[in-house]
VMD Tcl script that builds the backbone (N, CA, C; Angstrom):
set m [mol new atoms 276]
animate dup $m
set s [atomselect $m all]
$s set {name element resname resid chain x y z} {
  {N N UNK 1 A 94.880 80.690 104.324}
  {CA C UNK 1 A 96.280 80.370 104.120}
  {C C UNK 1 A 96.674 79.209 105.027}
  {N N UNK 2 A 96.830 78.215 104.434}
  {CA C UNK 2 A 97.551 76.653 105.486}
  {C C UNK 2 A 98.714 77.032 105.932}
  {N N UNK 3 A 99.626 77.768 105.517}
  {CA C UNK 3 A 100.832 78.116 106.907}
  {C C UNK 3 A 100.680 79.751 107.624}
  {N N UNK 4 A 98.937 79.564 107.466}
  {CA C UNK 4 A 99.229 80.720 108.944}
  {C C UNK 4 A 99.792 82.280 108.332}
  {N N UNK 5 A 99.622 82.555 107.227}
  {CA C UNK 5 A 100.563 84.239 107.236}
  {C C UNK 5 A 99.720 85.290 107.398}
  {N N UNK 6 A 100.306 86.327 107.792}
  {CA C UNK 6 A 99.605 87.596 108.018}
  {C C UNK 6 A 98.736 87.883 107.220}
  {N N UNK 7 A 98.911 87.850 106.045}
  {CA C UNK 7 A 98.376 88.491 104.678}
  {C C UNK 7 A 98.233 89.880 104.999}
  {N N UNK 8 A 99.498 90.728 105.008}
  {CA C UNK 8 A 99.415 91.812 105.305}
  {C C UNK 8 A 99.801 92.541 103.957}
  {N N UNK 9 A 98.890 93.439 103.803}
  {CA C UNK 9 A 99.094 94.175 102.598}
  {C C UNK 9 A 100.262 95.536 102.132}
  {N N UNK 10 A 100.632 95.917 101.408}
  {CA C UNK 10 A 101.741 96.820 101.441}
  {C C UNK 10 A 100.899 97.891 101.814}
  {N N UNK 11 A 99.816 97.940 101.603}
  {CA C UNK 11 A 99.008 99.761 102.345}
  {C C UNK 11 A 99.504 99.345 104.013}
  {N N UNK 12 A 99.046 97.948 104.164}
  {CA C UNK 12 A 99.406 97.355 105.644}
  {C C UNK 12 A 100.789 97.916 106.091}
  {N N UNK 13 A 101.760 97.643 105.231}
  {CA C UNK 13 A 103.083 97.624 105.800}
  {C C UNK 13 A 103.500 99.184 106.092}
  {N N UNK 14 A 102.769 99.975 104.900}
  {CA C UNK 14 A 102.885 101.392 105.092}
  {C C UNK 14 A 102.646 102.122 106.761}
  {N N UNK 15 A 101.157 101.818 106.652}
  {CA C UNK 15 A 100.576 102.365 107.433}
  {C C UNK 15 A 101.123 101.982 109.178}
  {N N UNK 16 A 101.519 100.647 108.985}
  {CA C UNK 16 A 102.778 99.864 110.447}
  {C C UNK 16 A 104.119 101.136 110.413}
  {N N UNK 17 A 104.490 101.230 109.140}
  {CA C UNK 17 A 105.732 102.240 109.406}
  {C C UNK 17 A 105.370 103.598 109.543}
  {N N UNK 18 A 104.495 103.807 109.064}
  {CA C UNK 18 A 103.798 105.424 109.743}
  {C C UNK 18 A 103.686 105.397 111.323}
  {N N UNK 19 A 103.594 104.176 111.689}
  {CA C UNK 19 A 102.868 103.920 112.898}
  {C C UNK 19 A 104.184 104.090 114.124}
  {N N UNK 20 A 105.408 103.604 113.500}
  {CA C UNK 20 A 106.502 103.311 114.384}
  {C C UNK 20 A 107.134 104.739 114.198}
  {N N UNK 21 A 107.097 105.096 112.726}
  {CA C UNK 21 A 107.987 106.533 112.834}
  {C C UNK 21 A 106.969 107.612 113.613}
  {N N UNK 22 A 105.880 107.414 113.680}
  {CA C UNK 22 A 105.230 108.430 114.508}
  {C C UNK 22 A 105.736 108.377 116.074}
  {N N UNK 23 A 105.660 106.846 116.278}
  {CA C UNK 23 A 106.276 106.725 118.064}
  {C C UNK 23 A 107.357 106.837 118.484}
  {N N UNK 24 A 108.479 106.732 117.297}
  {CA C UNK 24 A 110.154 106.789 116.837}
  {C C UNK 24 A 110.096 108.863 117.514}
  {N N UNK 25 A 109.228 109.401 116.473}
  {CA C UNK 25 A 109.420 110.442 116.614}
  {C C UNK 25 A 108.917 110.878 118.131}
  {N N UNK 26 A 108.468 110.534 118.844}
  {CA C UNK 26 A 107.620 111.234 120.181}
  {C C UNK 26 A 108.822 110.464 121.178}
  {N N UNK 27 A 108.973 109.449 120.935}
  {CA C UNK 27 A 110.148 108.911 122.301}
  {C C UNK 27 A 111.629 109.120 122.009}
  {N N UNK 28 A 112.058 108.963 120.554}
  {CA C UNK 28 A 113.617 108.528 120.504}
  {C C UNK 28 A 114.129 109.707 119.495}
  {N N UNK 29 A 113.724 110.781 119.191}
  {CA C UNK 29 A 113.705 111.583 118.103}
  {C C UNK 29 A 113.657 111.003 116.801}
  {N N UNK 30 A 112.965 110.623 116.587}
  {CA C UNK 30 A 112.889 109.929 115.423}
  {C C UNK 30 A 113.688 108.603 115.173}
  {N N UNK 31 A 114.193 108.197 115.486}
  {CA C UNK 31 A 115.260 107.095 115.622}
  {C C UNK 31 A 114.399 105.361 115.115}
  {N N UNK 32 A 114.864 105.261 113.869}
  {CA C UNK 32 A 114.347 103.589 113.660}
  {C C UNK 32 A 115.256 102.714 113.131}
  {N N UNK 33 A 115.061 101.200 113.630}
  {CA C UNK 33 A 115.950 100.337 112.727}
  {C C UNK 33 A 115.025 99.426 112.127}
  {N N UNK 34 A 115.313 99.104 110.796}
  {CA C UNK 34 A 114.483 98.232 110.450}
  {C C UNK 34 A 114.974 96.702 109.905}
  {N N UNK 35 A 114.075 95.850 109.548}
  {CA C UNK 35 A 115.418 94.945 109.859}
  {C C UNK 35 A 114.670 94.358 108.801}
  {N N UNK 36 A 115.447 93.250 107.167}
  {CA C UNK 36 A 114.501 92.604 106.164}
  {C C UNK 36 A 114.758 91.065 107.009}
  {N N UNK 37 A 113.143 90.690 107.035}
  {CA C UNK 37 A 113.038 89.059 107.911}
  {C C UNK 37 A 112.651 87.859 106.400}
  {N N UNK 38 A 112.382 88.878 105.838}
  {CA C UNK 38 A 112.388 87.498 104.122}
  {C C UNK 38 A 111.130 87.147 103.956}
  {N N UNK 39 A 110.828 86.408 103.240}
  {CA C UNK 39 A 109.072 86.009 102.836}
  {C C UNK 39 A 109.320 85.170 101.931}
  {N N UNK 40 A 108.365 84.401 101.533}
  {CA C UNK 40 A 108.323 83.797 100.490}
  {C C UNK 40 A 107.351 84.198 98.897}
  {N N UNK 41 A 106.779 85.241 98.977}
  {CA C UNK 41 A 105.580 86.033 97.941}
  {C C UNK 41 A 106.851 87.051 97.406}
  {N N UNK 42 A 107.723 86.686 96.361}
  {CA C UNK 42 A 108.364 87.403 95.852}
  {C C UNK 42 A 107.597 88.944 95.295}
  {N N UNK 43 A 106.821 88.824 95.025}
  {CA C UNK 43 A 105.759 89.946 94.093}
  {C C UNK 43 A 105.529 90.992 95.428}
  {N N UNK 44 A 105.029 90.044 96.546}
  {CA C UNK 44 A 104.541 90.977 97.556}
  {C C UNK 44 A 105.655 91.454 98.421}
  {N N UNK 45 A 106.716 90.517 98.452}
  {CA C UNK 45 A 108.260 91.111 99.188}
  {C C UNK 45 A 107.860 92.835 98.768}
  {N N UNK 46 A 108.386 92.129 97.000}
  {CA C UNK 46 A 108.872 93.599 96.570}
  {C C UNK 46 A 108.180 94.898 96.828}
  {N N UNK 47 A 106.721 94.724 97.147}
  {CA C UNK 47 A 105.632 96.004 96.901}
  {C C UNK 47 A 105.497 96.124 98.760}
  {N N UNK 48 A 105.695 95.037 99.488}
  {CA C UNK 48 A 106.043 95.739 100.518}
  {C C UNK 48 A 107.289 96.493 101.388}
  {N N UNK 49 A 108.212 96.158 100.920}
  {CA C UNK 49 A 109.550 96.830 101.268}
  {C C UNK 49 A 109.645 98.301 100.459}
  {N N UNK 50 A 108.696 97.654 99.038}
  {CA C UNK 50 A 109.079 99.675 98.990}
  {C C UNK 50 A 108.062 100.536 99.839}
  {N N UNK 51 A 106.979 100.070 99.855}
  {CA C UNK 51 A 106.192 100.787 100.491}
  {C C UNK 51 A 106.460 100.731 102.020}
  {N N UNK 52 A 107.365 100.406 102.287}
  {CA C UNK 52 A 108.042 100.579 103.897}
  {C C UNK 52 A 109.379 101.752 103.996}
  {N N UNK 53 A 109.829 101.622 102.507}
  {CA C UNK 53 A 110.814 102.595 102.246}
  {C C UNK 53 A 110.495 104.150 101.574}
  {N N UNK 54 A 109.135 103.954 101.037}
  {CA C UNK 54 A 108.823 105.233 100.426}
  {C C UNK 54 A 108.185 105.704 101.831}
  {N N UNK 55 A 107.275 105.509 103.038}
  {CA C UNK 55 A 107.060 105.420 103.912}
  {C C UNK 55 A 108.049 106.382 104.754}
  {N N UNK 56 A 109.236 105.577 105.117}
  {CA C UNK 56 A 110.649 106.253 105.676}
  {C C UNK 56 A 111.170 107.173 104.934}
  {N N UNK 57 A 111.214 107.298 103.703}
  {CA C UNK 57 A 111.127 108.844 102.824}
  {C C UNK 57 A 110.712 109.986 102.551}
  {N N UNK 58 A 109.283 110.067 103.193}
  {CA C UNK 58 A 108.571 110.343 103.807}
  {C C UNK 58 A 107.615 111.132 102.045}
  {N N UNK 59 A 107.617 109.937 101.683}
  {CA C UNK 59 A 106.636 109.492 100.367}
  {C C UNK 59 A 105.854 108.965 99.688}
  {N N UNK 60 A 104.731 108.516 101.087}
  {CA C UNK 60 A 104.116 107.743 101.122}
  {C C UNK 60 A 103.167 107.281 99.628}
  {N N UNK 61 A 102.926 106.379 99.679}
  {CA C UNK 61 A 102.544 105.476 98.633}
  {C C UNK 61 A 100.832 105.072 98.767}
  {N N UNK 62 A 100.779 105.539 100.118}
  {CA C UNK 62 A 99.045 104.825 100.421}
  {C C UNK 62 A 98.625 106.481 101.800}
  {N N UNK 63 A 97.123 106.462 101.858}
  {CA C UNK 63 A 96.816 107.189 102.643}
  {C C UNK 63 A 95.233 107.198 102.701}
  {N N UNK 64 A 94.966 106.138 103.502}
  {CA C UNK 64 A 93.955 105.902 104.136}
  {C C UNK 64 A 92.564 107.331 103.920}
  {N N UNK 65 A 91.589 106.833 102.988}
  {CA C UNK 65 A 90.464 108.349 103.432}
  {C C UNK 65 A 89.719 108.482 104.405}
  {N N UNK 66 A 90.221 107.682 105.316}
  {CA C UNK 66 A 89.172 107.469 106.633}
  {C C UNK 66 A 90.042 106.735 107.129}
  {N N UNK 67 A 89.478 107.057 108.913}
  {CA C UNK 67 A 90.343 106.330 109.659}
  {C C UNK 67 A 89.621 105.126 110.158}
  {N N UNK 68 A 90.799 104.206 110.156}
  {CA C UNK 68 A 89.956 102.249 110.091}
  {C C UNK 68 A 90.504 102.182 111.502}
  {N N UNK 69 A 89.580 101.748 112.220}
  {CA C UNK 69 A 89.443 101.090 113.401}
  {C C UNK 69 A 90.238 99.341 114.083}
  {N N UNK 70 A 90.881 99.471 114.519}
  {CA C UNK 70 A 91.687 98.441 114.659}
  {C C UNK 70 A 90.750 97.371 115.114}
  {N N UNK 71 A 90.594 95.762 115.055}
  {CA C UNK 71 A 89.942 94.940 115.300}
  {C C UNK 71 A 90.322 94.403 116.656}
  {N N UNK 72 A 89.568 94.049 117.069}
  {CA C UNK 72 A 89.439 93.585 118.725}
  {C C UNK 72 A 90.288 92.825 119.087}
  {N N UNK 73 A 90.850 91.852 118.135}
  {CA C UNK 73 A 92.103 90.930 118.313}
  {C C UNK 73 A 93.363 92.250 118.372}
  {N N UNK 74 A 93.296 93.668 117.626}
  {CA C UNK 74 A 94.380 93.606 117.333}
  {C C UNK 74 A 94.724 94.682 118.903}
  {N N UNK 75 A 93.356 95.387 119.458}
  {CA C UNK 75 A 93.482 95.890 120.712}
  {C C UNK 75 A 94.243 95.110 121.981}
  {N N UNK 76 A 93.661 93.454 121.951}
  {CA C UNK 76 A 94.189 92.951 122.786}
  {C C UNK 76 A 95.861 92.804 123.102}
  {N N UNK 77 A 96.464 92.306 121.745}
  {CA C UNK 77 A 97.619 92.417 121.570}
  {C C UNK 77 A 98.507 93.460 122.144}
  {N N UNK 78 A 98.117 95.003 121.782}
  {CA C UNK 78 A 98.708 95.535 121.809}
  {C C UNK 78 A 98.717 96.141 123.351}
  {N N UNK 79 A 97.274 96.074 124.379}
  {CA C UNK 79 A 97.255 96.105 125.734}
  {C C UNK 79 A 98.348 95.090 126.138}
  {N N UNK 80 A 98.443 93.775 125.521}
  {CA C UNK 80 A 99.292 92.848 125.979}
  {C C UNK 80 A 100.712 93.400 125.992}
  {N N UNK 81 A 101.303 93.513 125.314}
  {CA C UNK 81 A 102.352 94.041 124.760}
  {C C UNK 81 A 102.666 95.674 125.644}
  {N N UNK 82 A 101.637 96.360 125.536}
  {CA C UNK 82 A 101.922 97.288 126.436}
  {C C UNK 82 A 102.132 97.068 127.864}
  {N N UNK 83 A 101.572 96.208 128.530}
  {CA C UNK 83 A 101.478 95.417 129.976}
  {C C UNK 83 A 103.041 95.058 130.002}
  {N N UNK 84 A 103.397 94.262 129.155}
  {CA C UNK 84 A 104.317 93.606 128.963}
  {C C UNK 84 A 105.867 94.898 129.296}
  {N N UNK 85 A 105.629 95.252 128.700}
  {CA C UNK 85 A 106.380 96.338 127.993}
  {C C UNK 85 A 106.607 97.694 129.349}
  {N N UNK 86 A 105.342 98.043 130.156}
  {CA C UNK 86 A 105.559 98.952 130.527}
  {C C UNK 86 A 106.841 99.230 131.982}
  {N N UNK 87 A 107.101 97.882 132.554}
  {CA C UNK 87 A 108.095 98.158 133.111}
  {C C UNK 87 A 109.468 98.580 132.743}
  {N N UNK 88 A 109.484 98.282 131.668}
  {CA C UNK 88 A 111.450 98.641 130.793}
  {C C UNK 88 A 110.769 100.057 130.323}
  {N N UNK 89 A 109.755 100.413 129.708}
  {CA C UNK 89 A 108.940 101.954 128.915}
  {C C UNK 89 A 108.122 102.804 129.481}
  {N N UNK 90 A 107.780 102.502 130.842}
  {CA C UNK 90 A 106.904 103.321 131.560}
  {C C UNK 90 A 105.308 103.290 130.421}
  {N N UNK 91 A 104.976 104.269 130.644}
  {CA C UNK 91 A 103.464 104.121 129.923}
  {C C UNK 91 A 104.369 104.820 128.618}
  {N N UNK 92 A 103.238 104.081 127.371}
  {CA C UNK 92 A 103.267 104.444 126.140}
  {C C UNK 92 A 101.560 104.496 125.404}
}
mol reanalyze $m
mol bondsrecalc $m
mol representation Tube
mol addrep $m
């Protein structure tokens, strides 16, 4: 892709909102906001916002038969981010 996009898939987007309502639920009682940032893949807008909303419905649309291992880029990030993070959140 020449401008760089995620290419994140709607199983993708699912499985991100499983991911937040699981941590929503352990820190804030469940508590999420979600916010639409726009795209330009009209086709894929649509199949990922529902599958972010059937997700929060708790109707999911996708469900992994095995559990996928996050890639080494995506560990770093998220140590980063946790580093980042842990003075305002304590450990997460």
């Amino acid at each position: 892709d020449p401008l760089g996009g995620m290419k994140v898939t709607e199983g993708g987007y699912a499985t991100m909102t499983r991911i937040l309502l699981d941590i929503a639920e352990k820190h804030c009682g469940g508590k999420v906001l979600c916010a639409l940032e726009g795209g330009y893949d009209l086709s894929g807008l649509v199949m990922s916002v529902k599958a972010m909303i059937m997700e929060l419905k708790g109707t999911s649309m996708y469900r992994p038969d095995k559990k996928i291992s996050p890639s080494d880029e995506i560990k770093t990030t998220v140590d980063q981010a946790r580093k980042a993070l842990s003075p305002y959140w304590g450990d997460f």
